[in-house]
N, C-alpha and C positions, 0 to 999 in steps of 0.2 A: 504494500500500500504506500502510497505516494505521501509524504510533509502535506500537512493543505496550510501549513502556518506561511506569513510571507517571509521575504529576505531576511526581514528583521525579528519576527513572532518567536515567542517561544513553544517548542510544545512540548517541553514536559521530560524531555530526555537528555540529557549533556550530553553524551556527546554527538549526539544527531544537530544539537546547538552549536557546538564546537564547529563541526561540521561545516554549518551552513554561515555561520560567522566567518570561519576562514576564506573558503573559499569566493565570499562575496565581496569579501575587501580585499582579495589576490586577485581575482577573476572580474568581476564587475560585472556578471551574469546577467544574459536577457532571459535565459530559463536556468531554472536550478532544479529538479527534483531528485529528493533525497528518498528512497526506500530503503525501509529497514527490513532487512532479511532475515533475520538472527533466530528467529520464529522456526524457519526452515532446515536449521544446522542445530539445533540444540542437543539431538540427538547421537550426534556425535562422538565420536572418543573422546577427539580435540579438544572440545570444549566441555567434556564433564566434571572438569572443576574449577570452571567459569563462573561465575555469581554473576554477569552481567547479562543484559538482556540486549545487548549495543554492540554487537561486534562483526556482523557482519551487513553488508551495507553496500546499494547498487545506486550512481548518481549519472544523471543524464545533467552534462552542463552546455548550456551554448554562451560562448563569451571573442571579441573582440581581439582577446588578447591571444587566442589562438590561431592566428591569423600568418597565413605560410611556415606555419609548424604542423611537423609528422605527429600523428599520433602517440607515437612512440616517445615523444617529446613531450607530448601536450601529461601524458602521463605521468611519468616522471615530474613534471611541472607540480603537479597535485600532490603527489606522493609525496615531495620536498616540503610543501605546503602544511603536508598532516602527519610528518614526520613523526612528531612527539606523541600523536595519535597512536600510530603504528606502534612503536618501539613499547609505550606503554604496558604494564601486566594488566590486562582484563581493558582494553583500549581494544580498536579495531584488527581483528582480526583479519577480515578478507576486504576487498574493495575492487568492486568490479564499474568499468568508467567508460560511458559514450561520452564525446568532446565531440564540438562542432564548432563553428562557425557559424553566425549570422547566414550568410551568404548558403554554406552546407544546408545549414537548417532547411534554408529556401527549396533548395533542389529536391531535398528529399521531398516533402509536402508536397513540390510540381508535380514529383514521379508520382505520389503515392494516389493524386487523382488523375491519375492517365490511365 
């Protein structure tokens, strides 16, 4: 399920806060959403002695600042971003990342009504 809080909202979870704080004042995003996964992994080995309910996490970002960067860059960009996230014990675990472009965005939504 998607954040419905805005750029700035809180809803109730730190690090999904964490989260959407960082990346809005690194990224300057025209879309952000944040799903929290962590629902769907609990069961896990990995995380059986996790006490958190925040660790894993899929974000669709479209920002400006990705602009004539690979993917593969725009990632790492994020990843440097949520570093302290990562590294942390009982901090994000997994993080899976679509990055676009204003412009990408566009293209896609053409195709998707063709």
């Amino acid at each position: 399920m998607a954040s419905s809080t805005g750029a700035t909202g809180a809803s109730g979870a730190p690090v999904e806060d964490a989260i959407r704080r960082k990346i809005t004042e690194s990224f300057e995003p025209t879309r952000l959403e944040i799903y929290n996964d962590s629902h769907l992994h609990k069961h896990h080995k990995a995380m059986a002695d996790s006490t958190s309910a925040e660790t894993h996490f899929r974000l669709v970002i479209t920002s400006s600042k990705f602009q004539g960067t690979p993917q593969i860059r725009r990632h790492r960009m994020i990843n440097e971003v949520l570093k302290e996230d990562l590294a942390r014990e009982g901090g994000i675990h997994a993080l899976q990342l679509k990055t676009m472009t204003p412009d990408e965005e566009k293209r896609m939504e053409e195709q998707s009504t063709k």
